[in-house]
C-alpha positions as CSV (number, residue, x, y, z in Angstrom):
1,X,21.8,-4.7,4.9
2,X,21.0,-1.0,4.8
3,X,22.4,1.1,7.7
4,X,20.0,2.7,10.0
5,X,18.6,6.3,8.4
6,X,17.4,7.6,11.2
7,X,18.9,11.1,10.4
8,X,16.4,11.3,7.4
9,X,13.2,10.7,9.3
10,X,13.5,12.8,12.3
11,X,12.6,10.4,15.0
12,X,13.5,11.8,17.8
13,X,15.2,9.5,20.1
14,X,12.6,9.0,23.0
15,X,10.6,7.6,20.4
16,X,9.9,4.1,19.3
17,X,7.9,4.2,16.7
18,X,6.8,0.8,15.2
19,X,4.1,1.9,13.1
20,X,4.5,2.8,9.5
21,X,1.8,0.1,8.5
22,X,-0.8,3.1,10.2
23,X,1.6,5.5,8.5
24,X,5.2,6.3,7.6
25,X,7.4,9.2,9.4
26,X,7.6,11.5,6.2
27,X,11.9,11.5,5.0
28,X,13.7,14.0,4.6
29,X,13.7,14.8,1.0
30,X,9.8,14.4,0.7
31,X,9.8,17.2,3.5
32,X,12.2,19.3,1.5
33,X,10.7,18.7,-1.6
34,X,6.7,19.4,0.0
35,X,8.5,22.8,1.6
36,X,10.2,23.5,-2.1
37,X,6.8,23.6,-3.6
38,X,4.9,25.4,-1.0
39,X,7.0,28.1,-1.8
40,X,6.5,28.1,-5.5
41,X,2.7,28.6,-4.7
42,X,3.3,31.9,-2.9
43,X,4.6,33.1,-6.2
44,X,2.1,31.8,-8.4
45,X,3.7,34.2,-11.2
46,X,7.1,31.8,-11.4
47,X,4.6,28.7,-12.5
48,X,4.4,27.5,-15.7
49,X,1.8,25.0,-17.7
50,X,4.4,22.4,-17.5
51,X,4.4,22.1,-13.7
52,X,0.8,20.4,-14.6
53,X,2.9,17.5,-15.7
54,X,6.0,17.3,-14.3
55,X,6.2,16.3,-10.8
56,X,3.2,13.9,-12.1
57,X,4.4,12.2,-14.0
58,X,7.9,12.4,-12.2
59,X,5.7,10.5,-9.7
60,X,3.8,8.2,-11.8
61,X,7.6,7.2,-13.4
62,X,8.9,6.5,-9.2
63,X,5.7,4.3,-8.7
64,X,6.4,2.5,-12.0
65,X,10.0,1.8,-10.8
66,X,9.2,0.5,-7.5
67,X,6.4,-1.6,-8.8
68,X,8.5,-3.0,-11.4
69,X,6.1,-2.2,-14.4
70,X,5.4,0.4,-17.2
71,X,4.6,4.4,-16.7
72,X,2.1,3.7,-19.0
73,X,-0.1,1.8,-16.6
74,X,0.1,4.0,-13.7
75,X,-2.8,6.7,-12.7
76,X,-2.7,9.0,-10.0
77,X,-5.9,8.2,-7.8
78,X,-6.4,10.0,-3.7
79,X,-6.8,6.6,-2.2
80,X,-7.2,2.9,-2.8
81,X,-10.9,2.8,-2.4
82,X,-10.7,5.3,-5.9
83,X,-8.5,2.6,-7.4
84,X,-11.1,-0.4,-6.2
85,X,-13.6,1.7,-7.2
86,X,-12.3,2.1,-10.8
87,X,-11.6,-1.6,-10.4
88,X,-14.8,-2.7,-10.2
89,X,-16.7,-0.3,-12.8
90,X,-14.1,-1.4,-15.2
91,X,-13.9,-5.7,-14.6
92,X,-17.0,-7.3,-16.4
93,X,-18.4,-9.6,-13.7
94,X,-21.2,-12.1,-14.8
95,X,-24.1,-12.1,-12.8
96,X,-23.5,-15.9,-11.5
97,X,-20.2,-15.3,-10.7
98,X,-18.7,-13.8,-7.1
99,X,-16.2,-12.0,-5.6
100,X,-13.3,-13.4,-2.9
101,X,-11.6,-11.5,-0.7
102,X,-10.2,-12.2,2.6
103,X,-11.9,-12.6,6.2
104,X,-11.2,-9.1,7.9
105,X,-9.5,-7.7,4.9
106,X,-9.1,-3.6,5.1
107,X,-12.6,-1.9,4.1
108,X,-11.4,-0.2,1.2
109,X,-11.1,-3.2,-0.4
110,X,-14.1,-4.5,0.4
111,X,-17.0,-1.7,0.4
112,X,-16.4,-1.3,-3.4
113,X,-17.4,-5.2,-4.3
114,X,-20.3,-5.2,-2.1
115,X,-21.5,-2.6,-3.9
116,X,-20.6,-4.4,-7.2
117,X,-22.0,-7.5,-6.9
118,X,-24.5,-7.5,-3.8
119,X,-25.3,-11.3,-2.2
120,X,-22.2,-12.5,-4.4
121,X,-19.3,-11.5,-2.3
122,X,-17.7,-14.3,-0.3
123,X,-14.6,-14.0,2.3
124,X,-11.9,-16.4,3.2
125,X,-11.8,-17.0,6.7
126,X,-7.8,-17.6,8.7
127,X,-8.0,-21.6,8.5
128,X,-7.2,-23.5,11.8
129,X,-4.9,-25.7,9.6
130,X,-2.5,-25.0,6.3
131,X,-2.0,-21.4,5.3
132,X,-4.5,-18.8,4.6
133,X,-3.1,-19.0,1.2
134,X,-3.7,-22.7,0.7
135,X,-7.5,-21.7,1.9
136,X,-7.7,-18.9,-0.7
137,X,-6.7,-21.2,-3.5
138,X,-9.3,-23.2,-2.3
139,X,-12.0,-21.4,-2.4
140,X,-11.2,-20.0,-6.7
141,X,-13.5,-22.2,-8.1
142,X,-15.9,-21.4,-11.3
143,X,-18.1,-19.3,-9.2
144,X,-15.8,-17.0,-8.7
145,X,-15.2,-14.1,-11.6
146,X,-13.0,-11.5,-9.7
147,X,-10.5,-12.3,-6.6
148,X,-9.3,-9.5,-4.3
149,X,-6.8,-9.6,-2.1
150,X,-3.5,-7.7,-0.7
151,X,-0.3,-9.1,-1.3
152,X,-0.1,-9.1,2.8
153,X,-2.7,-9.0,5.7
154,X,-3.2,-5.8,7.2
155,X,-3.5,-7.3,10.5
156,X,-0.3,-9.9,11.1
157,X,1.4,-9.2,7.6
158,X,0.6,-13.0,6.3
159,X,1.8,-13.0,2.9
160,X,-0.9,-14.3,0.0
161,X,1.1,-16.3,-2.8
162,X,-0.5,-14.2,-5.6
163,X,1.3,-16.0,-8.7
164,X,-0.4,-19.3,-7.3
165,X,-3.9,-17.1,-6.9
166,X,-3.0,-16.1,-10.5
167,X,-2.8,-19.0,-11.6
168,X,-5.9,-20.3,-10.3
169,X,-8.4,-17.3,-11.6
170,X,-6.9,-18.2,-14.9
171,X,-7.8,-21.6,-14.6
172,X,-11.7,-20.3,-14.0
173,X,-11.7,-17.2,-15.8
174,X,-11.5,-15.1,-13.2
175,X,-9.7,-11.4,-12.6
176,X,-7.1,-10.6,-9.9
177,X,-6.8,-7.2,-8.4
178,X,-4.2,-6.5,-5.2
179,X,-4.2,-4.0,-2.5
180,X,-0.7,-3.8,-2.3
181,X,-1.0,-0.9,0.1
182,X,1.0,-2.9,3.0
183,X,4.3,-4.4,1.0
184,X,5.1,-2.4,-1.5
185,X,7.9,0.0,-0.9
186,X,9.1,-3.0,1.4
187,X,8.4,-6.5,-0.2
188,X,9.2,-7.1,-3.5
189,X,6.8,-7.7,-6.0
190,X,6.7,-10.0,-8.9
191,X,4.4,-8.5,-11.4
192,X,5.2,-10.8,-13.9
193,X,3.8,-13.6,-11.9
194,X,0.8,-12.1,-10.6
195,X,-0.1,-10.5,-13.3
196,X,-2.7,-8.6,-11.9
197,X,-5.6,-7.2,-13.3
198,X,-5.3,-3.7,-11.5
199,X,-3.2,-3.1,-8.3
200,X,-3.3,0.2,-6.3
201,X,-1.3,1.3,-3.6
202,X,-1.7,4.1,-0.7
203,X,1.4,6.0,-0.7
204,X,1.4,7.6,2.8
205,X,2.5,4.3,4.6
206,X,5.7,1.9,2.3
207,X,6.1,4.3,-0.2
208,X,6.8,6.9,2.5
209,X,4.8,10.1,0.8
210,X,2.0,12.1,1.6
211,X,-1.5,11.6,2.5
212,X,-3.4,11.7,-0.3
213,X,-1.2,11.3,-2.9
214,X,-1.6,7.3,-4.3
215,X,-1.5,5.0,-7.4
216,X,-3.4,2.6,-8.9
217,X,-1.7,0.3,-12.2
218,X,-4.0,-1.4,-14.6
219,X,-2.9,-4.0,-17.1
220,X,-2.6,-3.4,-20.8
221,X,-7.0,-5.0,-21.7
222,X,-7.8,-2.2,-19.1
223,X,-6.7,0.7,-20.3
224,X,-9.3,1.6,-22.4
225,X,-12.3,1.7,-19.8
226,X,-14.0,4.1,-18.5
227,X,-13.0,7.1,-15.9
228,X,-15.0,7.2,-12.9
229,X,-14.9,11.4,-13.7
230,X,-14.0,13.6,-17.0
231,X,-11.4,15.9,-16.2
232,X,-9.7,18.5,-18.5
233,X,-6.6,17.1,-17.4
234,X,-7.0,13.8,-18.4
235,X,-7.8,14.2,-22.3
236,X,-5.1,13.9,-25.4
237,X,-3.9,17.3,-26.4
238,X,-4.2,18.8,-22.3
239,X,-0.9,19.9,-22.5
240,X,-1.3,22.8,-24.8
241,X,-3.3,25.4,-22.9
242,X,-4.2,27.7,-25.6
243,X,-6.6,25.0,-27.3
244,X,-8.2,23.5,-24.0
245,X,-11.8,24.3,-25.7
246,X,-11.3,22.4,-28.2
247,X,-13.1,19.6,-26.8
248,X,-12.0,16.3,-27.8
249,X,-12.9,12.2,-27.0
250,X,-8.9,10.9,-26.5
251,X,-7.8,10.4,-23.5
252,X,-3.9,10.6,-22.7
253,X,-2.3,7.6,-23.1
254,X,-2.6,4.7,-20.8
255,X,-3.9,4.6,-17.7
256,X,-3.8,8.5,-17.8
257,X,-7.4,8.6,-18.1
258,X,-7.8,7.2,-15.2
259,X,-5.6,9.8,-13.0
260,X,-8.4,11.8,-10.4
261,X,-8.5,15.2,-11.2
262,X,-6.5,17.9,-9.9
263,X,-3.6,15.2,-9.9
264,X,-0.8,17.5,-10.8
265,X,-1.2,18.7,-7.4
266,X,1.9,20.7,-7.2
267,X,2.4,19.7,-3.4
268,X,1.9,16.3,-2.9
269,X,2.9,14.9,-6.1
270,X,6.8,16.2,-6.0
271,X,6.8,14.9,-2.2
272,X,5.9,11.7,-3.7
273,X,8.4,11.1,-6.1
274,X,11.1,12.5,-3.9
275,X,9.7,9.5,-1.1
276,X,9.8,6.8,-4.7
277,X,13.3,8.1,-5.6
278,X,14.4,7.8,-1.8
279,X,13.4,4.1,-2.4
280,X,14.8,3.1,-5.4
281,X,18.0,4.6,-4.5
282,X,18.2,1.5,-0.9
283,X,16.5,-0.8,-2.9
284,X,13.0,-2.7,-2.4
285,X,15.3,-5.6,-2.0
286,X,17.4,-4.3,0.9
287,X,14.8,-2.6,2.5
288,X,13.0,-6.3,2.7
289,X,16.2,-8.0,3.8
290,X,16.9,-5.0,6.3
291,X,13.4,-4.9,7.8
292,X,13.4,-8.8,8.2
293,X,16.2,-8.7,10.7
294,X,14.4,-6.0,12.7
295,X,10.8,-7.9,12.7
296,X,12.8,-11.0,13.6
297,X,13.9,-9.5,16.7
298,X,10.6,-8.1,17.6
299,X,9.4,-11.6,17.2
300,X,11.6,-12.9,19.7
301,X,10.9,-10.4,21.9
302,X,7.1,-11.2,21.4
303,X,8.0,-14.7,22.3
304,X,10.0,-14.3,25.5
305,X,6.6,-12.7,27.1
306,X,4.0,-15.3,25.8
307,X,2.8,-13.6,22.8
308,X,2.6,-15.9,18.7
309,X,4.1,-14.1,16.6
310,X,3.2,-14.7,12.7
311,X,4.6,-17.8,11.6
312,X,8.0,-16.7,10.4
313,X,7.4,-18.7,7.0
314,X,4.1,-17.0,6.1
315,X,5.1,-13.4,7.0
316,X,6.2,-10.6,5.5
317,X,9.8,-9.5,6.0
318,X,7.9,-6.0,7.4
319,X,5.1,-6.4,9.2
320,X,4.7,-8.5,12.5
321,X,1.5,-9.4,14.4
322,X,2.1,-10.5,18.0
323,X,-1.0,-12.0,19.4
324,X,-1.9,-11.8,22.9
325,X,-3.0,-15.2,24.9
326,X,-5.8,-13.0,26.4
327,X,-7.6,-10.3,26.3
328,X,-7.4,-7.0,24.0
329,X,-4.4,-5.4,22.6
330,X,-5.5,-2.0,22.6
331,X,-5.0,-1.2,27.0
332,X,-1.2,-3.0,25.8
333,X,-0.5,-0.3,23.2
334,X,-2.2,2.7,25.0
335,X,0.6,1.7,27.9
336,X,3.4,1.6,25.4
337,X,2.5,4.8,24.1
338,X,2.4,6.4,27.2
339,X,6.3,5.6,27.2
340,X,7.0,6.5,23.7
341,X,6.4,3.4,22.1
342,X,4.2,3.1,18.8
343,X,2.5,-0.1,17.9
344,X,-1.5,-0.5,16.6
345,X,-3.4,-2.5,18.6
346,X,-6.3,-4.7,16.1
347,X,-8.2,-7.2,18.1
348,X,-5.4,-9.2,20.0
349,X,-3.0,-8.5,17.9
350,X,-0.1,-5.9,18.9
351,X,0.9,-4.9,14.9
352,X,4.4,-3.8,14.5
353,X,5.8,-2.3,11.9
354,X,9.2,-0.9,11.8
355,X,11.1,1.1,8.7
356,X,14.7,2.3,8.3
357,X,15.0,4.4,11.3
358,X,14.7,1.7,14.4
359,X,17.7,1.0,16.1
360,X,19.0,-1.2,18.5
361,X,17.8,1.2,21.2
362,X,14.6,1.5,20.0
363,X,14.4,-2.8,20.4
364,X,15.5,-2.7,24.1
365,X,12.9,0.6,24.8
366,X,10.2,-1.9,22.8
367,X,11.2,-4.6,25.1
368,X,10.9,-2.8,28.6
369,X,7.9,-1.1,27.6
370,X,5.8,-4.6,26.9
371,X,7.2,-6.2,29.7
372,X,5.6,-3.0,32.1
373,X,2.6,-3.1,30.0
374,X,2.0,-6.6,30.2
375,X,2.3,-6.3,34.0
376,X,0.0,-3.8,34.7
């Protein structure tokens, strides 16, 4: 178990905040870092060309590490809907064929497939019986051509088995590509069982960085496809300044091509790897194991004043949904907040979502501030 970190987040103590899945408190070192290279922009003379690479691909290296998978696949993209977006220009989809995602799944990775394949995009709806997993695997048959999921639900933090979903597009022929915006930083991931075709993740919320500043992995058949722009930075031979009109058709290796331009961004992109490096050093593992016991407590809580959790053995070790027996969550949260306490409210679900600064106090202000809200 990793000790509470409070001190690096700067949470002050009136606050409960339960809400990293919306986004993270930025750490410590990220803050130093972002504050370290806002000064190196006031003097503009001290930068060299290399600072065009280096805290990128410093960054690209920490979201390699985390994910468990090569540098070479990684591309620096502003947001997941990019990385869908690249997705879906790049996949091959047959005209026949559809697309899966999930009932309610987060818009970013949906808007980009109904634009893909119009009329052919079908959703898993939460089954009444069995896991929404058992549903998903259900529903791969030879219609479909490309499955899209996260690894967890947004909402509740139900966790998809994606090596079985793996195995079942390549049973039919069919690609995989994961939204692993909501576990990873804080789940671990097996990429060598689910083997996805592209993955992307948002970096302000699990990996703890900046807005803006996010990453999208593509698998070794995918790495020669096509940008979605053509950026100076992007080609073979962009390191060498002196020769950047010498046009040329290589791209830099890898999934480089891919990386949105203006991706050295000399702010962001060193905040991000200090946030990557922050959690390599605890450990995806023990971040997991940490969390758990937190969202297990929550749970309890939850449970004490009527509310369903998630079913312990279908959620993720971070990410709690505690579902009201009536009525909406949001006049809940709205009172919780009014007392310091910072949950999202989706539908009649109370989301929770803890990191490495709650403590014990913050559990017993959680608590009291339900139990007021729930009276009212």
């Amino acid at each position: 178990m990793i000790p509470c970190q409070r001190q690096l987040f700067g949470v002050p103590e009136n606050v409960c905040y339960l809400n990293c899945a919306f986004t993270s408190p930025l750490p410590q070192p990220a803050l130093e870092a972002g504050r370290a290279a806002m000064e190196a922009k006031r003097a503009p003379w001290s930068m060299t060309p290399d600072l065009f690479f280096s805290g990128l691909e410093a960054a690209r290296e920490g979201f390699a590490a985390v994910l468990g998978a090569d540098v070479d696949g990684v591309a620096a993209v502003p947001a997941v809907s990019y990385a869908m977006a690249l997705a879906a220009r790049n996949l091959p989809l047959d005209a026949d064929r559809h697309v899966l995602l999930l009932d309610e799944q987060f818009p970013s990775n949906v808007y980009p497939w109904l634009k893909m394949a119009p009329g052919r995009v079908r959703a898993v709806p939460r089954p009444v019986e069995g896991t929404w997993s058992e549903a998903v695997l259900a529903h791969i048959t030879p219609e479909i051509g490309l499955v899209a999921l996260p690894h967890c639900h947004w909402i509740d933090g139900t966790v998809f088995d994606l090596a079985a979903v793996r195995a079942a597009c390549d049973r039919v022929g069919a690609h995989l590509v994961v939204d692993a915006t909501q576990s990873l930083g804080a789940m671990p991931f097996d990429m060598a069982a689910a083997r996805p075709d592209f993955l992307t993740a948002s970096g302000h919320k699990w990996l703890l960085g900046p807005y803006g500043a996010s990453f999208c992995w593509a698998a070794p058949q995918w790495r020669g496809g096509e940008p979605l722009e053509e950026n100076w930075l992007n080609r073979e031979g962009s390191e060498d300044f002196s020769r950047l009109t010498e046009y040329r058709d290589a791209y830099r290796p890898g999934a480089r091509r891919y990386d949105v331009g203006e991706a050295s961004n000399f702010i962001l992109m060193p905040m991000a790897a200090a946030s990557l490096g922050l959690i390599q050093e605890w450990g995806v593992a023990g971040i997991a194991a940490t969390l758990s016991g937190i969202t297990r407590r929550l749970a309890l809580t939850g449970q004490a004043f009527g509310l369903t959790p998630t079913p312990a053995a279908e959620r993720a070790p971070h990410l709690l949904g505690l579902r009201l027996a009536h009525g909406k969550a949001a006049p809940v949260a709205a009172a919780m907040a009014r007392e310091g306490v910072h949950v999202s409210p989706r539908g009649a679900t109370l989301r929770l979502a803890p990191h490495l600064h709650v403590n014990d106090a913050d559990l017993t202000r959680f608590a009291d501030a339900l139990a007021r809200a729930l009276s009212t």
